[in-house]
C-alpha positions in Angstrom: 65.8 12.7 280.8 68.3 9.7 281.2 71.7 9.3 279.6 71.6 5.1 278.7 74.3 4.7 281.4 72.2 1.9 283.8 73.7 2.3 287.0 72.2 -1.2 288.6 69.6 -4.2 288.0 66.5 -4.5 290.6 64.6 -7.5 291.0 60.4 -6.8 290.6 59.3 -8.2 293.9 55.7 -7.8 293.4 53.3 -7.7 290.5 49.4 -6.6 291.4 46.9 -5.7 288.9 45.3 -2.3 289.8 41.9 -1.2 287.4 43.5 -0.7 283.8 46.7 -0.1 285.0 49.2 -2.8 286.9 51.6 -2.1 289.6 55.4 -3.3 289.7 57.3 -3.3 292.9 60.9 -3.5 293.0 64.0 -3.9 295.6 66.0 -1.1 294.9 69.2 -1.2 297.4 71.0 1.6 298.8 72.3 3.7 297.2 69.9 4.4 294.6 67.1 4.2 296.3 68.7 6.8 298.5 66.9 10.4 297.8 64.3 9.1 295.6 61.2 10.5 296.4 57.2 9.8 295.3 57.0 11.4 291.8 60.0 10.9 290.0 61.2 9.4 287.5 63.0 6.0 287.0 63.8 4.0 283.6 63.3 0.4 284.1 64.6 -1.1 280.9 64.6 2.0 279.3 61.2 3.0 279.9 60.6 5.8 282.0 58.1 5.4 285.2 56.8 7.2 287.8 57.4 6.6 291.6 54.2 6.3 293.5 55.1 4.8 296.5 58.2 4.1 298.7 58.7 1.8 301.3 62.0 1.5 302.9 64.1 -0.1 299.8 60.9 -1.4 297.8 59.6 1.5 295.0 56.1 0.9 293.2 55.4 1.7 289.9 52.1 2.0 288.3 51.9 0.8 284.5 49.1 2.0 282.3 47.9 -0.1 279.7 49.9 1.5 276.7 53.2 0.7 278.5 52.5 -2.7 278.9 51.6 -3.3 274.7 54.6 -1.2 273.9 57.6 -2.6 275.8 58.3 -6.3 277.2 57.7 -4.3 280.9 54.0 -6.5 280.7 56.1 -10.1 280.2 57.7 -9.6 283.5 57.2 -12.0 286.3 58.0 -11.6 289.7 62.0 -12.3 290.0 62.7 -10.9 286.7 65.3 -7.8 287.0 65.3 -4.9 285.5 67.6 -2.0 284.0 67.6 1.2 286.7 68.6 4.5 285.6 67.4 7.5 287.4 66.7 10.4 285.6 70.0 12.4 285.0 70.4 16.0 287.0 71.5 19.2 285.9 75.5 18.8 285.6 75.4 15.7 285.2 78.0 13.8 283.3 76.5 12.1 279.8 78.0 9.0 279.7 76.3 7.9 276.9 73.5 10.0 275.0 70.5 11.9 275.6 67.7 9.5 276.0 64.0 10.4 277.1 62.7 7.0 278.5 60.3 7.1 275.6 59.7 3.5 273.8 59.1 3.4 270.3 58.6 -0.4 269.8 60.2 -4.1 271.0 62.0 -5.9 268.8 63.1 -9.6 269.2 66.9 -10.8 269.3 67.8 -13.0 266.5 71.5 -14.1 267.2 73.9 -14.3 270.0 77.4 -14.4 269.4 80.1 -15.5 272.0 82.7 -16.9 270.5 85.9 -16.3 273.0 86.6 -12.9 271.0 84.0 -11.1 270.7 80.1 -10.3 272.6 77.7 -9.9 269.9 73.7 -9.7 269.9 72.0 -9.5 266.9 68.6 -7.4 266.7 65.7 -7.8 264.5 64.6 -4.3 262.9 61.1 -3.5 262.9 59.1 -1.4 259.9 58.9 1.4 262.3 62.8 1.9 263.4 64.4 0.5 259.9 64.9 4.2 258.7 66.7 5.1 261.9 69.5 2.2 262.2 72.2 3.1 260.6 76.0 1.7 261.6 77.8 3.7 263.9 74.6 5.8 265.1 73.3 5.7 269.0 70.7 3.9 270.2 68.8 2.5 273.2 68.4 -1.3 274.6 66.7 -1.8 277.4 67.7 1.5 278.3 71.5 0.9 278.0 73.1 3.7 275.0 74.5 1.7 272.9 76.1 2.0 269.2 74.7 0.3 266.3 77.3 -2.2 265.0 76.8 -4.1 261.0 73.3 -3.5 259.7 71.8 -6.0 257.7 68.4 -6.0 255.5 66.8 -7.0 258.5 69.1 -6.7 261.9 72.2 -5.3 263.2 75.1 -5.9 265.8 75.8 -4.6 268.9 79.4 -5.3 269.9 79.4 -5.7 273.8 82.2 -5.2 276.2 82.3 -6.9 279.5 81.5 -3.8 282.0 78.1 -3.5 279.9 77.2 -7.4 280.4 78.1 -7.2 283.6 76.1 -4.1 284.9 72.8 -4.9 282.8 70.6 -7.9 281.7 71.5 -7.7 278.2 74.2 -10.6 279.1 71.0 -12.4 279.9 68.7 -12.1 276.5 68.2 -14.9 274.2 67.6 -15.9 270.8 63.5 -14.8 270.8 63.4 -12.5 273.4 62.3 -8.8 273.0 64.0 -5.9 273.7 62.8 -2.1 274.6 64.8 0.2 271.9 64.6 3.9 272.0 65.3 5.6 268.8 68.4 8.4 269.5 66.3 11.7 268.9 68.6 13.3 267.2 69.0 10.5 264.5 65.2 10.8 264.2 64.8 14.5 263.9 67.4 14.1 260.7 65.9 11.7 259.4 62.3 13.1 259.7 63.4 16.5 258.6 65.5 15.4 255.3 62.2 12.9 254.7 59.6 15.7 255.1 62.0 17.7 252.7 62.3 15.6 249.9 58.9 14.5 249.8 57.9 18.2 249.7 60.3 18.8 246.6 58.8 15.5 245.1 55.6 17.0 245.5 
């Protein structure tokens, strides 16, 4: 499980296509790669991937085909960065919410606004999340936890503060670009639960 706080960027230092399945290497510095260990788990843009190798401060990743079609993890290039979190411990302090590191779809950024005032970026809303955006409610960019700003027919806001474009790439993303969202669980069990409920009194 991961939390949506990213705790540093890492640069992808080496791509390498292995069978079905393509391997990412990145240069994680001290101290996160400190500890880490073959087998666990690591959320590069909020996508959650398993160690398989370690050599001194550079950590590979395999990537099966399914991750690559369902997050922008298969547009990277080598010297793209990434969002890192590491997968929260028991005790832990939840900065921001519960996430799993689970991507339900990409979805493209439609506006930027930085006007002097205010840090804006405007997402596009795809069929399958529209019934889980809903102002004020959680959810996850590029692995960052993040609350839903003004929702339009088709997109909605997220109000940015300067600590959050400085510790992750969002600060980076332009108008076309897509980015990994993770739908907050609990958002999606309500919804699923009261939409299983009427449709069973409708029927």
């Amino acid at each position: 499980m991961f939390t949506g706080i990213v705790q540093t960027t890492a640069k992808i230092v080496e791509i390498s296509e292995k069978g079905l399945a393509r391997r990412h290497v990145i240069q994680l510095p001290s101290p996160w790669s400190q500890g880490l260990e073959i087998g666990a788990s690591v959320a590069h843009n909020g996508c959650c991937l398993t160690v398989v190798a370690i050599e001194d401060e550079q950590i590979h990743f395999d990537l099966i085909a399914e991750t690559l079609a369902r997050t922008n993890l298969g547009t990277l290039a080598v010297g793209d960065a990434v969002n890192i979190e590491r997968a929260a411990r028991y005790g832990d302090e939840i900065g921001g919410h519960m996430m799993s590191g689970h991507i339900l779809t990409t979805a493209p950024v439609v506006k930027v606004v930085n006007d002097g005032h205010q840090y804006q970026v405007w997402v596009g809303i795809e069929p399958e999340m529209a019934d889980y955006v809903l102002e004020k409610g959680y959810i996850g960019i590029d692995g960052i936890s993040l609350t839903i700003g003004e929702v339009s027919e088709d997109c909605f806001a997220l109000n940015l503060i300067p600590e959050t474009l400085s510790r992750t790439i969002i600060g980076q993303r332009q108008v076309g670009d897509r980015v990994n969202i993770e739908i907050d669980p609990q958002t999606q069990a309500i919804v699923d639960t009261v939409a299983r409920y009427l449709a069973k009194q409708q029927g």
